[in-house]
Kinemage of the C-alpha trace (Angstrom):
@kinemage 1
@onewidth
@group {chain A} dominant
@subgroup {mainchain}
@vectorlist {calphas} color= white
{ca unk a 1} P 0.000 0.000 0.000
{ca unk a 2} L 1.355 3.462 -0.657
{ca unk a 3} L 1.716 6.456 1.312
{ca unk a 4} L -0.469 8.823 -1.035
{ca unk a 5} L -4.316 8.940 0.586
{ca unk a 6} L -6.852 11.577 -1.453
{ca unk a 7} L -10.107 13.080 0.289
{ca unk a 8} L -12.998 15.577 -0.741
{ca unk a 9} L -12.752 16.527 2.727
{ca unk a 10} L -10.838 19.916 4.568
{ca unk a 11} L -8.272 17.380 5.256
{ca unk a 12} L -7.065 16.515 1.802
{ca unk a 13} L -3.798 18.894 2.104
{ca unk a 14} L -2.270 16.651 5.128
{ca unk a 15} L 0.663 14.629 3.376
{ca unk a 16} L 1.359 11.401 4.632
{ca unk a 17} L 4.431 12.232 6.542
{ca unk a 18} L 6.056 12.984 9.699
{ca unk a 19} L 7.080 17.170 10.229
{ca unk a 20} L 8.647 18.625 13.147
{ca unk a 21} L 8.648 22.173 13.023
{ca unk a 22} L 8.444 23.000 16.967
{ca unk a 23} L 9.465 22.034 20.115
{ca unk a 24} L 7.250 19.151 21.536
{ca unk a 25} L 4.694 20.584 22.646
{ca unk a 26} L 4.659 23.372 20.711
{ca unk a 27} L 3.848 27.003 21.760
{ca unk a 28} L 0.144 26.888 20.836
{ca unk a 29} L -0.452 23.813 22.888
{ca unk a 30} L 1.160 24.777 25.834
{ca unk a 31} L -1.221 27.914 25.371
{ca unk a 32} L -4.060 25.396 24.886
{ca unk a 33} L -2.559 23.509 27.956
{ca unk a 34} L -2.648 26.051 30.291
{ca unk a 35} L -6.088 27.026 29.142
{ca unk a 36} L -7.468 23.080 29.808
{ca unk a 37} L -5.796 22.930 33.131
{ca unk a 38} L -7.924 25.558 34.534
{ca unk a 39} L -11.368 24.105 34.021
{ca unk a 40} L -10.757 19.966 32.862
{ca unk a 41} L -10.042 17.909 36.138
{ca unk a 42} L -6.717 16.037 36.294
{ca unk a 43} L -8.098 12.781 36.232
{ca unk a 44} L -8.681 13.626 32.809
{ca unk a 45} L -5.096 13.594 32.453
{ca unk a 46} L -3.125 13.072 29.066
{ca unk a 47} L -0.598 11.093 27.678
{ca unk a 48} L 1.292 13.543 25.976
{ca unk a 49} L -0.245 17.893 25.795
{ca unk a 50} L -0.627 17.982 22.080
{ca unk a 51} L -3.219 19.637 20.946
{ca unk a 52} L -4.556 17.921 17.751
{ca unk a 53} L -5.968 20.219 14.955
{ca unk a 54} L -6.494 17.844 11.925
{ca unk a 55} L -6.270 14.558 11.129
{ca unk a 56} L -6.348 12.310 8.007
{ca unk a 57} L -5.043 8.372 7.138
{ca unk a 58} L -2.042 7.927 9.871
{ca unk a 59} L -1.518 11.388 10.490
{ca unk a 60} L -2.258 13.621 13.025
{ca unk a 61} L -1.672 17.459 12.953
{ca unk a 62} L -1.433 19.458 16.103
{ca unk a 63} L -2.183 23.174 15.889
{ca unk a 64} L 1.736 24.410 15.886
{ca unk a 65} L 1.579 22.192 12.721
{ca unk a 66} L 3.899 19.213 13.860
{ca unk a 67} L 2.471 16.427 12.042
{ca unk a 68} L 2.954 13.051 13.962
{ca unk a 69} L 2.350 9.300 12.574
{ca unk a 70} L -0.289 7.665 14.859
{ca unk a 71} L 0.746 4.348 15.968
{ca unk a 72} L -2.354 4.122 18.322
{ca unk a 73} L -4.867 5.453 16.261
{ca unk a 74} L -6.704 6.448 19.055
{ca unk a 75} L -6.319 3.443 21.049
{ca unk a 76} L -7.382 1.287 18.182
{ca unk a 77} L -10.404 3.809 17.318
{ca unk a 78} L -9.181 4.661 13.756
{ca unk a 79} L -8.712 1.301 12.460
{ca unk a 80} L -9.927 2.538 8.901
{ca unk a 81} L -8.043 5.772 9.100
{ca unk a 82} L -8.197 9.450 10.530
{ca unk a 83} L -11.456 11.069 8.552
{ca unk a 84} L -11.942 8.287 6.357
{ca unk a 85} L -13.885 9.660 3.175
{ca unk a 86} L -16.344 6.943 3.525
{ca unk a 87} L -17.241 7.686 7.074
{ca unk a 88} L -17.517 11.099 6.313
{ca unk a 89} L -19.681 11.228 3.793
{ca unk a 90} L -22.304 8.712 5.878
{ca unk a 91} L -22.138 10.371 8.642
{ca unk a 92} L -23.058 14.108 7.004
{ca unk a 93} L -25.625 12.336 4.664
{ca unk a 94} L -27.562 10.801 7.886
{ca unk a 95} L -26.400 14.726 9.851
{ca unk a 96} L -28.774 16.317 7.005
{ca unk a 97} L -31.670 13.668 7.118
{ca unk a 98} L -32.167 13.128 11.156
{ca unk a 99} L -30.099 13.408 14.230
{ca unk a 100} L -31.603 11.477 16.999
{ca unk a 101} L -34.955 10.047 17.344
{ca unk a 102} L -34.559 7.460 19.989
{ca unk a 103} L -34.448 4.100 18.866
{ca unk a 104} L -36.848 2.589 21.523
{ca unk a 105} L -39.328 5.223 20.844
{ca unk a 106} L -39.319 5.410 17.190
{ca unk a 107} L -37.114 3.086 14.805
{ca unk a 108} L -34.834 3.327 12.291
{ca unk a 109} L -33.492 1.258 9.724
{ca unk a 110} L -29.719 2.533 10.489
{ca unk a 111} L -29.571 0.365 13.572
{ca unk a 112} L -31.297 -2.323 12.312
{ca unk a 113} L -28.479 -2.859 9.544
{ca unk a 114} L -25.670 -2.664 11.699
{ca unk a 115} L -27.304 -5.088 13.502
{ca unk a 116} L -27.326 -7.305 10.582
{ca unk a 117} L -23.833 -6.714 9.661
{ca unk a 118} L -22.961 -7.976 13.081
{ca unk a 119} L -24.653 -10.837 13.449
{ca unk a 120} L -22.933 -11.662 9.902
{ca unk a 121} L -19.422 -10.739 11.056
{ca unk a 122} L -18.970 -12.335 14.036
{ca unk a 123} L -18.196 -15.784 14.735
{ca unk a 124} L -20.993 -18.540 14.540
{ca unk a 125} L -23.835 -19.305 12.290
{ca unk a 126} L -26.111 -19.477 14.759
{ca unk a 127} L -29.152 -16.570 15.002
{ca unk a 128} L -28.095 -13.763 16.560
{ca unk a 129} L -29.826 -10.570 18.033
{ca unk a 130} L -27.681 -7.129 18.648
{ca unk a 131} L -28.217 -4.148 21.212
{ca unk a 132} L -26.330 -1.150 20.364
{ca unk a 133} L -25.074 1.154 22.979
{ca unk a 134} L -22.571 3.893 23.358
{ca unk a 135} L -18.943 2.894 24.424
{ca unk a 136} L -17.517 -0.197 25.807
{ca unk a 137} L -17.614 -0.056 29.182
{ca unk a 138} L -21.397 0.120 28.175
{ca unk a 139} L -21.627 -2.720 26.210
{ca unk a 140} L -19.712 -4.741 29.182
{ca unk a 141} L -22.409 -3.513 31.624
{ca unk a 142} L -25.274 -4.553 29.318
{ca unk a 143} L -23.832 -7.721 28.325
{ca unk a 144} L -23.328 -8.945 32.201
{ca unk a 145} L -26.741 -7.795 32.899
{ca unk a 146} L -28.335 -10.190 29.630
{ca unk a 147} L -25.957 -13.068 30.609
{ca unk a 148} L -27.574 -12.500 34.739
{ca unk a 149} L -30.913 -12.697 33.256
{ca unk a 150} L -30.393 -15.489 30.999
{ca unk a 151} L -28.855 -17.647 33.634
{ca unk a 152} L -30.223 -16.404 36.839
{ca unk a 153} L -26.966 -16.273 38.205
{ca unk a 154} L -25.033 -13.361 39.456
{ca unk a 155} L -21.641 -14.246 39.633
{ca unk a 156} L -18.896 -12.913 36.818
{ca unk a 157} L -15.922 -14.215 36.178
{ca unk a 158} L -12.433 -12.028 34.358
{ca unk a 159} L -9.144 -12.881 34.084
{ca unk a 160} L -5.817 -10.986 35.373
{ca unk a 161} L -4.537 -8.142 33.680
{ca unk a 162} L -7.874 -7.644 32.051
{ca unk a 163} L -9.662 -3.945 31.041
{ca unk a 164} L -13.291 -4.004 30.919
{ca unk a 165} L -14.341 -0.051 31.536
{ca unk a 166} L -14.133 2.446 34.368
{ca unk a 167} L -18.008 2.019 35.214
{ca unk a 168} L -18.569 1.157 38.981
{ca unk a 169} L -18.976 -2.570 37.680
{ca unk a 170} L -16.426 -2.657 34.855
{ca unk a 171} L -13.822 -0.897 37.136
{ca unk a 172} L -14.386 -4.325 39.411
{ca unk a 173} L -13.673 -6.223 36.571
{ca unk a 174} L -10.870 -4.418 35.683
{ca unk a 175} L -7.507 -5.939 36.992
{ca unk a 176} L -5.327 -2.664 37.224
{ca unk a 177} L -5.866 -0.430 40.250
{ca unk a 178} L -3.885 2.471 39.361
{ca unk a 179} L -5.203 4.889 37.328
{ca unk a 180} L -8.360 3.414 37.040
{ca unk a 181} L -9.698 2.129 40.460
{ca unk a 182} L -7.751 3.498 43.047
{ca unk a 183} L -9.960 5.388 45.641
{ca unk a 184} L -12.955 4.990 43.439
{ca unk a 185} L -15.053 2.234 45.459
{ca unk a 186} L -16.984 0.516 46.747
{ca unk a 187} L -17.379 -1.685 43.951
{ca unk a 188} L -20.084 -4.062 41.895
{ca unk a 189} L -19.749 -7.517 43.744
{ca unk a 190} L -20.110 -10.398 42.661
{ca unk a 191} L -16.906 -10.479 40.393
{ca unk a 192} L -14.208 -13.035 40.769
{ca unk a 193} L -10.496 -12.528 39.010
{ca unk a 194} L -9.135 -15.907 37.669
{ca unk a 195} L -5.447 -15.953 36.587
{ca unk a 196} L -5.080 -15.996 33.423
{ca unk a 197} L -2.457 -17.314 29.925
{ca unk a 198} L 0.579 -15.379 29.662
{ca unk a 199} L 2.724 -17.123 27.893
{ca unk a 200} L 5.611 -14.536 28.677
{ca unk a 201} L 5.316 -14.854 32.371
{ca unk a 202} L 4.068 -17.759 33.376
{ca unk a 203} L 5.193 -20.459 30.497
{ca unk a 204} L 2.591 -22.764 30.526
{ca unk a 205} L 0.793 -24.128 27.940
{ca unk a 206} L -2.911 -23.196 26.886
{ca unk a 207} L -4.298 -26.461 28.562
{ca unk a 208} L -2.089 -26.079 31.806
{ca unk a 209} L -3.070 -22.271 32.291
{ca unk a 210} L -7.151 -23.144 31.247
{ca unk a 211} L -6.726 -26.037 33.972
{ca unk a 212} L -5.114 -23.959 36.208
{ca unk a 213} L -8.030 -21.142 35.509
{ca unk a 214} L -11.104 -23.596 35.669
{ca unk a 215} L -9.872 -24.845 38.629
{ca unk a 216} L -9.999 -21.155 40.402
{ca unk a 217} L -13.105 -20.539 39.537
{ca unk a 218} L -14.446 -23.700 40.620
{ca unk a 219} L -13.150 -24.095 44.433
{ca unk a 220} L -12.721 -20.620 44.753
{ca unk a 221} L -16.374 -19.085 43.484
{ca unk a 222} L -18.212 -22.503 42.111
{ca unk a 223} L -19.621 -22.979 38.250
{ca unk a 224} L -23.007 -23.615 39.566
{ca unk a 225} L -22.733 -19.573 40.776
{ca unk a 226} L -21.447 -18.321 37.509
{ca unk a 227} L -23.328 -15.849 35.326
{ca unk a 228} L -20.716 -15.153 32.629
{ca unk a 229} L -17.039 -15.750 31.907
{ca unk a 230} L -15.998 -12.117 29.850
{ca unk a 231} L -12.629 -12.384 28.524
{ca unk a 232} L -10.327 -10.147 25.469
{ca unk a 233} L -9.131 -12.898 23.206
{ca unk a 234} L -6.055 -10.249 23.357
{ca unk a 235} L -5.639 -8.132 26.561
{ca unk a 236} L -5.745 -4.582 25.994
{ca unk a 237} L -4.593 -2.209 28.467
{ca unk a 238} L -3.208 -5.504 30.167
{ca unk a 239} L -0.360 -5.581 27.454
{ca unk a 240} L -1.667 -7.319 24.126
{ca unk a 241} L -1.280 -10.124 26.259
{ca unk a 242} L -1.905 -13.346 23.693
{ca unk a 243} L -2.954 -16.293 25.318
{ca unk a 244} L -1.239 -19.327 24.748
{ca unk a 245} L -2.672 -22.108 22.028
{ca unk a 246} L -5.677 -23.960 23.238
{ca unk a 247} L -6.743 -21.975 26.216
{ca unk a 248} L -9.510 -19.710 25.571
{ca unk a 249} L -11.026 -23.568 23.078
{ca unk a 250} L -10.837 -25.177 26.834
{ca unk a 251} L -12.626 -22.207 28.917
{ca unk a 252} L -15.275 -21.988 26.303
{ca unk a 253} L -15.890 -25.739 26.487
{ca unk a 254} L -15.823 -25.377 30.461
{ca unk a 255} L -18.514 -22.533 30.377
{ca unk a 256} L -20.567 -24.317 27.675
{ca unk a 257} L -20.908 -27.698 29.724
{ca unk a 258} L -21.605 -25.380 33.036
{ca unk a 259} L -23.994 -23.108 31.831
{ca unk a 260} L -21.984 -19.998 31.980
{ca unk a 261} L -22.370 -17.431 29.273
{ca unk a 262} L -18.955 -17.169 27.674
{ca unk a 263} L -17.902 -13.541 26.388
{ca unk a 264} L -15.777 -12.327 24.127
{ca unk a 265} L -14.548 -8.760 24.861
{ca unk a 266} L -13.407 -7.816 21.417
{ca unk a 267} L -14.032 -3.836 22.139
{ca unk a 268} L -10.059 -3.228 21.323
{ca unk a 269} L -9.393 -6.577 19.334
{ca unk a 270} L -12.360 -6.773 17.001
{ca unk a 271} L -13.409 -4.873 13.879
{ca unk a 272} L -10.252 -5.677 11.362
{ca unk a 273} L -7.878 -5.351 13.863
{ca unk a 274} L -6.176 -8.468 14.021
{ca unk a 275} L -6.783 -9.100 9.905
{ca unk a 276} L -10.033 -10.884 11.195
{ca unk a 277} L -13.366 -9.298 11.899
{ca unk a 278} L -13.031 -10.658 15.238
{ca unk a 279} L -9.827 -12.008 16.994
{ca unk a 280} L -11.653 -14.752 18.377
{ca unk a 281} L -11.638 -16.404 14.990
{ca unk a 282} L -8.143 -16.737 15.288
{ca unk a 283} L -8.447 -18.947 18.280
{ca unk a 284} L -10.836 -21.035 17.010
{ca unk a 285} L -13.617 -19.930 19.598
{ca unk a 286} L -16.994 -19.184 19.195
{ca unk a 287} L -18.567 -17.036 21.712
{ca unk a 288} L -22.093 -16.699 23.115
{ca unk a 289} L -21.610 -13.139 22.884
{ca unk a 290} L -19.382 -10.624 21.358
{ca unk a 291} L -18.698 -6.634 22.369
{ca unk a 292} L -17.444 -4.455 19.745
{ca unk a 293} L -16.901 -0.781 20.065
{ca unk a 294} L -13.356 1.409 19.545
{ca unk a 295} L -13.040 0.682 15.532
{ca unk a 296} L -16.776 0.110 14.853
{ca unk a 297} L -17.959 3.656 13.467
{ca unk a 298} L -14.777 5.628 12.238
{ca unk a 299} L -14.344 7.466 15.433
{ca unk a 300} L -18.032 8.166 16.025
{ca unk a 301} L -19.541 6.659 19.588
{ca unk a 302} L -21.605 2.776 19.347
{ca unk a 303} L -21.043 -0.111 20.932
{ca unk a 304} L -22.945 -3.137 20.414
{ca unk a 305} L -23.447 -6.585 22.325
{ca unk a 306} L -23.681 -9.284 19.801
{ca unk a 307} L -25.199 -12.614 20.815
{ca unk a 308} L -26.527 -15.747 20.598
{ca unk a 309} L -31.022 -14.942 19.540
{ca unk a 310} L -32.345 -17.338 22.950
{ca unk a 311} L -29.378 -14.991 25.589
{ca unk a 312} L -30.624 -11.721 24.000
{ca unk a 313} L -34.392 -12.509 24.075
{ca unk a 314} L -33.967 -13.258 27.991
{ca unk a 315} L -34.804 -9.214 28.824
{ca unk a 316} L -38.021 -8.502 29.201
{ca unk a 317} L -38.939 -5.603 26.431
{ca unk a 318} L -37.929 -2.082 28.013
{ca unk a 319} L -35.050 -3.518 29.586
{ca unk a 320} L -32.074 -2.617 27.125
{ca unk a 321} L -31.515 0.837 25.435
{ca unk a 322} L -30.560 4.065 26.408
{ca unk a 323} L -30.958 7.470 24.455
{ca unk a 324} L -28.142 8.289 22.644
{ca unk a 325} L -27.774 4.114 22.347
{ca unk a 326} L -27.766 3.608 18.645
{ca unk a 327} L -27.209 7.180 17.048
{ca unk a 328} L -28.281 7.035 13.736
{ca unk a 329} L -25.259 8.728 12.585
{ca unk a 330} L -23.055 6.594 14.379
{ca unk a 331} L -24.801 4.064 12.633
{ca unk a 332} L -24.517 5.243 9.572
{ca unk a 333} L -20.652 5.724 10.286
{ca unk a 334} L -20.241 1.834 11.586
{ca unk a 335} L -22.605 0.473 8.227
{ca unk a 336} L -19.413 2.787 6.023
{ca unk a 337} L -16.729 1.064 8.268
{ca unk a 338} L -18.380 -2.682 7.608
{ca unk a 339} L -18.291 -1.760 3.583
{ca unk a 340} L -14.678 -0.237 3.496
{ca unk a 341} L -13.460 -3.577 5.107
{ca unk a 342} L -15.112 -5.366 2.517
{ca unk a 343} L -14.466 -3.253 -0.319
{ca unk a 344} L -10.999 -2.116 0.179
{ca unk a 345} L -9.734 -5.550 1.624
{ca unk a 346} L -8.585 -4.401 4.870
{ca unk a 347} L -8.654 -7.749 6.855
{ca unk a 348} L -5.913 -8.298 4.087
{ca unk a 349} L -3.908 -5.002 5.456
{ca unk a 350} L -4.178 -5.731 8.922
{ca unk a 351} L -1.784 -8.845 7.858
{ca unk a 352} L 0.617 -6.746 5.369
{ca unk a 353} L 1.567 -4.470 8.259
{ca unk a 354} L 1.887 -7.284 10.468
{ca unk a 355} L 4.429 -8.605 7.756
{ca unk a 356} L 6.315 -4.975 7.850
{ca unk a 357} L 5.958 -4.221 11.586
{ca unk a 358} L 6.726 -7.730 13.273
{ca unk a 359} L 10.228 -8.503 11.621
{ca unk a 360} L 11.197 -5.042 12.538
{ca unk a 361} L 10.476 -5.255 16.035
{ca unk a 362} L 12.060 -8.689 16.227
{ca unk a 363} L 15.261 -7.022 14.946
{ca unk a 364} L 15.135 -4.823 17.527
{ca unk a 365} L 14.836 -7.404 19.817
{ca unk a 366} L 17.779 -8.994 18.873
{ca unk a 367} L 19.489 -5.573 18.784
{ca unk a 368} L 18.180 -4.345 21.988
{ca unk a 369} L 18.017 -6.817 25.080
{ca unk a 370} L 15.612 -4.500 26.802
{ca unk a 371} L 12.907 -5.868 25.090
{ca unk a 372} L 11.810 -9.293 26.476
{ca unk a 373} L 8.928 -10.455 24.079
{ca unk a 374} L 7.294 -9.220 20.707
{ca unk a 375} L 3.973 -10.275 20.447
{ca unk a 376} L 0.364 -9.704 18.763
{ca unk a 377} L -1.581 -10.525 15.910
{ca unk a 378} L -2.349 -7.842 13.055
{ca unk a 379} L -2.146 -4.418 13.343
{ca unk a 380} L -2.326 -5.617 16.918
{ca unk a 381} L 1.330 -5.510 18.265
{ca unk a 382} L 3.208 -4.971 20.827
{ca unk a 383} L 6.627 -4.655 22.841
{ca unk a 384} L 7.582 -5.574 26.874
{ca unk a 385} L 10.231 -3.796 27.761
{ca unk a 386} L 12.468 -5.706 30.792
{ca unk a 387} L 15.655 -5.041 32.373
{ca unk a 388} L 18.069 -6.789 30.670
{ca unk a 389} L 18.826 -10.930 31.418
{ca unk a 390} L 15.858 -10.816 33.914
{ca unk a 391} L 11.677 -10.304 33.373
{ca unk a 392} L 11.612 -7.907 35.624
{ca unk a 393} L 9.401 -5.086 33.806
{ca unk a 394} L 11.057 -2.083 32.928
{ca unk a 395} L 8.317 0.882 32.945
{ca unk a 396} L 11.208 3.537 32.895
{ca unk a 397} L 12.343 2.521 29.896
{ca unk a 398} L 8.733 2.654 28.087
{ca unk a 399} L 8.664 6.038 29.344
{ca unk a 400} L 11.766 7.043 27.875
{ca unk a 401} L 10.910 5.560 24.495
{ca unk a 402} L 7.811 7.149 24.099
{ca unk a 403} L 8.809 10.377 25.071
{ca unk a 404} L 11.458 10.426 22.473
{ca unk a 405} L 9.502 9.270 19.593
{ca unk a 406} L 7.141 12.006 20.667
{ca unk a 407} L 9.552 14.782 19.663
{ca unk a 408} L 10.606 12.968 16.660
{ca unk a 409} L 6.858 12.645 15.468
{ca unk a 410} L 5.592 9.617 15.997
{ca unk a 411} L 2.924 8.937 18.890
{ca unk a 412} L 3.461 5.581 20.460
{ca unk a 413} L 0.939 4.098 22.999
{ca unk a 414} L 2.086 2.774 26.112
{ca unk a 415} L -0.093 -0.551 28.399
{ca unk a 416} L 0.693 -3.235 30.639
{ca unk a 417} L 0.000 -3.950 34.099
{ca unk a 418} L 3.046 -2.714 35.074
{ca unk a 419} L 3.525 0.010 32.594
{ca unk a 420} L 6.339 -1.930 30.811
{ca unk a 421} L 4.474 -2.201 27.351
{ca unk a 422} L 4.819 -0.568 24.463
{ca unk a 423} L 1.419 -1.484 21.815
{ca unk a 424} L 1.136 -0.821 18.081
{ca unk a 425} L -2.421 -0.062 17.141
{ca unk a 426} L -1.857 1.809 13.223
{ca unk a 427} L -4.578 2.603 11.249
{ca unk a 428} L -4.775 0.367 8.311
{ca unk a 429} L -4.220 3.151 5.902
{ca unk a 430} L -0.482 3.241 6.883
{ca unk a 431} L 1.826 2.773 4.406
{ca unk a 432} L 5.468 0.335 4.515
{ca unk a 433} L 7.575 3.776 4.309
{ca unk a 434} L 5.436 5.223 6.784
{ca unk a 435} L 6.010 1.909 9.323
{ca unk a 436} L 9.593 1.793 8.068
{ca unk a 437} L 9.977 5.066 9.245
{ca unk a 438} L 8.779 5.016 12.479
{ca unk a 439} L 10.580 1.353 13.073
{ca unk a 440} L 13.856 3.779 12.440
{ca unk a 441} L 12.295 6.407 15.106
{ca unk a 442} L 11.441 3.468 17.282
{ca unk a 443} L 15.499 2.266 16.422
{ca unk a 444} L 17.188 5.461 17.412
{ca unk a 445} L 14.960 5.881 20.739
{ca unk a 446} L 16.179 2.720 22.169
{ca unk a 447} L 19.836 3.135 21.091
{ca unk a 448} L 19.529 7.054 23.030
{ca unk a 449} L 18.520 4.822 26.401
């Protein structure tokens, strides 16, 4: 794929290269900077105080005019690309027909096709019934809440190092404390933490680590008790942790014989990411129910619980919605995203930048003994960084690393449960020179440590 992207949009002058022209952050977003810190909180803190201005493909543009290449697309938002023409021109089409309606009041045929397109897309062939929603953590809540009804148990079961949301129930089912729990509770109950496969850290194999799982959950909390299992077929914000052959096969097997709902949280991992709709399909699972959000709509808000017809049919009518749940131009975004996949072959990108971006990083393994594993699947990849000979994680070094490819123009995305993770989430409109080029970024800020 080349490097040259064309638009009908305001964006169309942004090249598809990386410009430094200030100091990082320039003088307009420290201006802007000062200006946020006196009326956002700082829990709304940022990664790095750029202010972004435009955006298009793998480029972002802040308003001094650096222009950086996005390796995290937005934490795996912009799968498609920064203002994707497509996108665009749904989303204004629906913006000049009808805003907002409410879908549970008055239907519309938006959400009923995206809808469709998911029960297509994800795994199984079984009938399938969709509720869309607005973000992630939502479509966590929601699905929990289906899989309680449908079973009438209350327990839920996550694994270690997971993300599921910063909701009062998804921050219990979210492993990290700090930032996202600390000082926040009391929390949902009823959620039990399993350990989980990581192949990196704990070397066993995918039957070992599902037996050693399984057998957690059952003296510890008890199958019968279960509601749901909710896993990410690859951990997010726990590291693009990839579990090891044959687990998730055996825990889906374990909740199918016990009763217990198994779900796939594919809010980061799904939607092209991995060069599959859905990374489950790369594991050979098939879920009772699937999330989606992040790369659904083109940057627009929707999230949607995807599962089997008999689970979503367990709510009573009334019980699911909300009123933004649904937008119609969101939904009109997400039905663009589902035919750019198909009709530019993206599933087939996903796995050419894999082919670009995983070599590279293996040479600088080899090159660098920092870095203790490469992993990932896709346009799903992702470095932990160690202290040399040992596994012990190395979150200083991250730090350094992204902070230097920062003022050289490329945005890197740190994760990990200690902080010792660096992930690789680029739109799939990047081009080789564009990877190559950051790879050499990426080179030069590990030989400055």
């Amino acid at each position: 794929m080349t490097d040259t992207l064309t638009t009908a949009s305001n964006t169309a002058g942004i090249a598809q290269e990386r410009r430094v022209l200030t100091a990082i952050p320039g003088p307009k977003s420290l201006a802007l900077q000062e200006r946020r810190l006196a009326v956002v909180p700082v829990g709304v803190s940022s990664a790095l105080p750029v202010f972004i201005e435009r955006a298009h493909g793998a480029i972002v543009v802040d308003v001094d005019g650096n222009q950086f290449i996005d390796l995290g697309a937005g934490i795996g938002v912009m799968t498609i690309g920064h203002t994707d023409d497509a996108v665009i021109a749904a989303a204004a089409a629906q913006l000049g027909e009808f805003t907002h309606v409410m879908f549970t009041i008055t239907p519309y045929e938006g959400y009923v096709r995206v809808a469709e397109l998911l029960a297509e897309h994800t795994p199984g062939d079984f009938a399938k019934k969709t509720v869309l929603l607005n973000s992630g953590a939502e479509a966590v809540e929601n699905a929990v809440k289906i899989a309680r009804k449908y079973t009438g148990r209350t327990g839920v079961a996550v694994l270690d190092h997971a993300y599921h949301g910063r909701t009062n129930l998804t921050m219990a089912m979210t492993y990290k404390a700090m930032p996202y729990k600390l000082g926040f509770g009391p929390f949902a109950g009823e959620v039990h933490h399993a350990p989980n496969s990581y192949p990196f850290r704990d070397g066993l194999s995918g039957a070992d680590a599902a037996a050693r799982t399984i057998a957690y959950l059952e003296k510890a909390v008890g199958a019968s008790d279960l509601a749901c299992l909710v896993a990410e077929p690859i951990q997010g914000e726990g590291g693009f942790v990839v579990p090891a052959d044959g687990y998730l096969p055996a825990l889906q097997e374990w909740c199918t014989a016990n009763g217990i709902v198994f779900i796939a949280d594919e809010i980061q991992s799904g939607m092209a990411r991995t060069g599959a709709y859905f990374a489950s399909e790369h594991f050979g699972v098939v879920p009772d129910m699937v999330l989606s959000a992040k790369g659904i709509a083109g940057g627009l808000p929707i999230a949607g619980v995807t599962g089997r017809a008999e689970i979503m049919d367990a709510s009573h009518p009334g019980g699911l919605g909300g009123t933004f749940a649904g937008n119609p131009v969101a939904a009109a975004a997400a039905i663009a995203v589902f035919d750019s996949i198909e009709s530019r072959g993206l599933l087939a990108e996903a796995a050419r930048i894999e082919g670009v971006l995983r070599p590279a990083l293996l040479a600088l393994q080899r090159k660098y003994d920092v870095i203790g594993d490469v992993r990932g699947i896709g346009a799903m990849l992702a470095i932990e960084l160690v202290r040399p000979g040992t596994t012990d994680p190395n979150p200083a070094a991250v730090s350094a690393i992204t902070a230097y490819a920062a003022q050289h123009g490329v945005l890197l995305l740190s994760a990990g449960t200690w902080g010792n993770v660096i992930r690789f989430l680029p739109s799939l409109a990047i081009g080789d020179t564009m990877l190559a080029e950051a790879i050499g970024v990426l080179d030069e800020a590990f030989a400055s440590l």
